[in-house]
C-alpha positions in Angstrom: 31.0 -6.7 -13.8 30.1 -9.8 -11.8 28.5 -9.1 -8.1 31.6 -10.3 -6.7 34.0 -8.2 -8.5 31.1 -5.1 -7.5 31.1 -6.7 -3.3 34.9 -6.3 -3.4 35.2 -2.5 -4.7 32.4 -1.7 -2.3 33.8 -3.1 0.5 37.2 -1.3 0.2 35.7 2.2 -0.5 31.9 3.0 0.2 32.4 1.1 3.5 36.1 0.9 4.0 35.3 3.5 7.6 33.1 0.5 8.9 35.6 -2.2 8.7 38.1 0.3 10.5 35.5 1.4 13.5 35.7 -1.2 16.1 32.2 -0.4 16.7 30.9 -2.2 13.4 30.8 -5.6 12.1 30.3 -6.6 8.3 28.9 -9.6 7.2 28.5 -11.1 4.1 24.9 -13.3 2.9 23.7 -12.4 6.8 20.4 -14.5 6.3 16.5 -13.3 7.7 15.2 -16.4 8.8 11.8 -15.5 9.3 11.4 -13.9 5.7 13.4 -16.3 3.8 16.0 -13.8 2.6 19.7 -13.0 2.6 21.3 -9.7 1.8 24.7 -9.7 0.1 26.2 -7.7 2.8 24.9 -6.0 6.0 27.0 -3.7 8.0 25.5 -4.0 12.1 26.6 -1.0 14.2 23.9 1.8 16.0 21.4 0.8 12.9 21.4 -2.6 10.6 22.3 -1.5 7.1 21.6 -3.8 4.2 23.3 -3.7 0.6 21.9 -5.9 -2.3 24.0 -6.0 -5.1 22.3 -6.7 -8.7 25.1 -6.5 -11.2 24.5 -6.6 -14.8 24.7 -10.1 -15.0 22.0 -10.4 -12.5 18.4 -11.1 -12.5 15.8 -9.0 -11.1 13.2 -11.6 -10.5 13.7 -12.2 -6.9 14.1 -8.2 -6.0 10.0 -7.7 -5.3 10.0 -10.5 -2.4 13.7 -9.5 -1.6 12.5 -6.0 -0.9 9.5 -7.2 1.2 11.9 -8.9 3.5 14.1 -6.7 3.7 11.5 -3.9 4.9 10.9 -6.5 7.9 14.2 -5.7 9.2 16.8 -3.9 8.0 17.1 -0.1 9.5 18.4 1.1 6.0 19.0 -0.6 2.6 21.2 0.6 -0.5 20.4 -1.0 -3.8 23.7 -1.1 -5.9 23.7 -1.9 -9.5 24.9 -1.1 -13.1 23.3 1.4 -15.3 21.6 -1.7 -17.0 19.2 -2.3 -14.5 19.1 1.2 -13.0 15.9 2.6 -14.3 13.7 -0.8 -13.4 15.2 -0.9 -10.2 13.7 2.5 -9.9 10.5 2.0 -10.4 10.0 -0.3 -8.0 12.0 0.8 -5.2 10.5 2.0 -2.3 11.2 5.8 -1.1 12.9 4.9 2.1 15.7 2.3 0.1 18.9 3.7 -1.4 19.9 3.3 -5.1 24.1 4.0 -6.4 25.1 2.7 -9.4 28.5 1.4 -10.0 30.2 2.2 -13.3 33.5 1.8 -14.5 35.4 4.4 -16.8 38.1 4.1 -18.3 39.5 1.7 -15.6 38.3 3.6 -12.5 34.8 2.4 -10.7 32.7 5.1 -9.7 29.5 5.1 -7.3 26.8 7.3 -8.1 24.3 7.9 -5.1 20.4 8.2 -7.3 18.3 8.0 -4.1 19.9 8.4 -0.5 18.4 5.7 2.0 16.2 6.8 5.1 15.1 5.1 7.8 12.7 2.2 7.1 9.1 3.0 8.8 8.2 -0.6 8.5 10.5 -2.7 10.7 8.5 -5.5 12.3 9.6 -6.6 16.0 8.7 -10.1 15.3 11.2 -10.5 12.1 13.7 -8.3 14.5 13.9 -10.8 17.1 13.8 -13.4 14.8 17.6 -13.1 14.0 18.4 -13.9 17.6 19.4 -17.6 17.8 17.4 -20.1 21.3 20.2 -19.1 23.6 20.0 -15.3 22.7 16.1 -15.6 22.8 16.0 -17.1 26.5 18.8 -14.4 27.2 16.5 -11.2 25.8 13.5 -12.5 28.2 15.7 -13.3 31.7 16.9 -10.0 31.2 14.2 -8.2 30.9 12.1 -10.3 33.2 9.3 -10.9 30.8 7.6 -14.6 31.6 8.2 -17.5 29.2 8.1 -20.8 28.7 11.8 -22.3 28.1 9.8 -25.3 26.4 8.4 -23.0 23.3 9.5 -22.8 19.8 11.5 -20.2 18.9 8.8 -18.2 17.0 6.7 -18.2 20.4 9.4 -16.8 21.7 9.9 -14.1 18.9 6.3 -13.4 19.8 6.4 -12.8 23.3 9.8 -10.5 23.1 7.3 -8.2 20.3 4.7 -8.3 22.4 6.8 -7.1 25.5 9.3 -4.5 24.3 9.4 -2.0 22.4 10.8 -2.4 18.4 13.1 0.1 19.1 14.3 -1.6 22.4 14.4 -4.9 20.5 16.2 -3.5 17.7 19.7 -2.6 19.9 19.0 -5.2 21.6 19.6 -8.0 18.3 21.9 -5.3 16.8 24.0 -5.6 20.0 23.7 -9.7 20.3 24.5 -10.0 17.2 27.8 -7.7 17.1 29.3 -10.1 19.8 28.5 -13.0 18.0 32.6 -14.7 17.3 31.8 -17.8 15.2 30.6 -15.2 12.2 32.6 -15.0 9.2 33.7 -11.2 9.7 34.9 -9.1 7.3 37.9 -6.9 8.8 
């Protein structure tokens, strides 16, 4: 199967509930600015769920450094492959990321759940804040009245919003900005 033909069937099963619960928002490639990664889909509602898809066809070259990102800020991350690249995928995966193979038989694709996906212990309230755009940024720091300069780079700004809140705190914040985004290419 190709990743798109995978994205689709996922999409209208696995996470068919999310695109009906007007409290979620799916995205496709949502990009991590700050660690120069994109994950195929990510689902943003009470927590920021990730899903990389490595079909058959696939590599696994970039998956390592895909995975570090990822562990920078994503709440919980699902791996979904083919039984090809199952077992590697495996081995390197870290205990808190999910892993379902997708298989078809005899017409019908099937997910298999291998490892269930808990909550990541290593989010990073830098990379958080980092997927807040200027506007968002200067909005985060009136609100909560933490001092800035409106002349500093984004990153400074990134900096001062980890250094001031909670990651927690700065993760509802972003996953709420980012849910009332409208320019996004949503999935409904």
């Amino acid at each position: 199967m190709r990743d798109f033909d995978i994205r689709q069937i996922l999409k209208k099963t696995k996470l068919y509930h999310f695109s009906q619960d007007g409290s979620s928002k799916i995205i496709d490639e949502f990009s991590f600015p700050s660690t120069n990664s994109r994950i195929d889909i990510a689902v943003i509602n009470c927590s920021l769920h990730g899903y990389e898809i490595k079909s058959s066809i696939d590599t696994l070259k970039r998956l390592p450094n895909q995975l570090i990102g990822y562990s920078k800020v994503l709440d919980y991350l699902h791996i979904v492959t083919e039984h090809k690249h199952a077992k590697h995928i495996e081995q390197i995966l870290p205990d808190w990321v999910g892993l379902t193979i997708c298989e078809e038989v005899n017409g019908q694709i099937n997910f298999i759940d291998i490892q269930s996906a808990i909550k990541n212990p290593h989010k990073q309230a830098f990379h958080i804040a980092k997927l807040l755009w200027r506007d968002e940024l200067l909005e985060v720091l009136s609100e909560n009245q933490i001092k800035f300069r409106k002349k500093d780079r984004n990153w400074l700004l990134c900096e001062v919003i980890a250094a001031n809140l909670e990651i927690e705190l700065i993760s509802d914040i972003v996953r709420n900005k980012l849910k009332k985004r409208i320019d996004w290419k949503l999935i409904k």
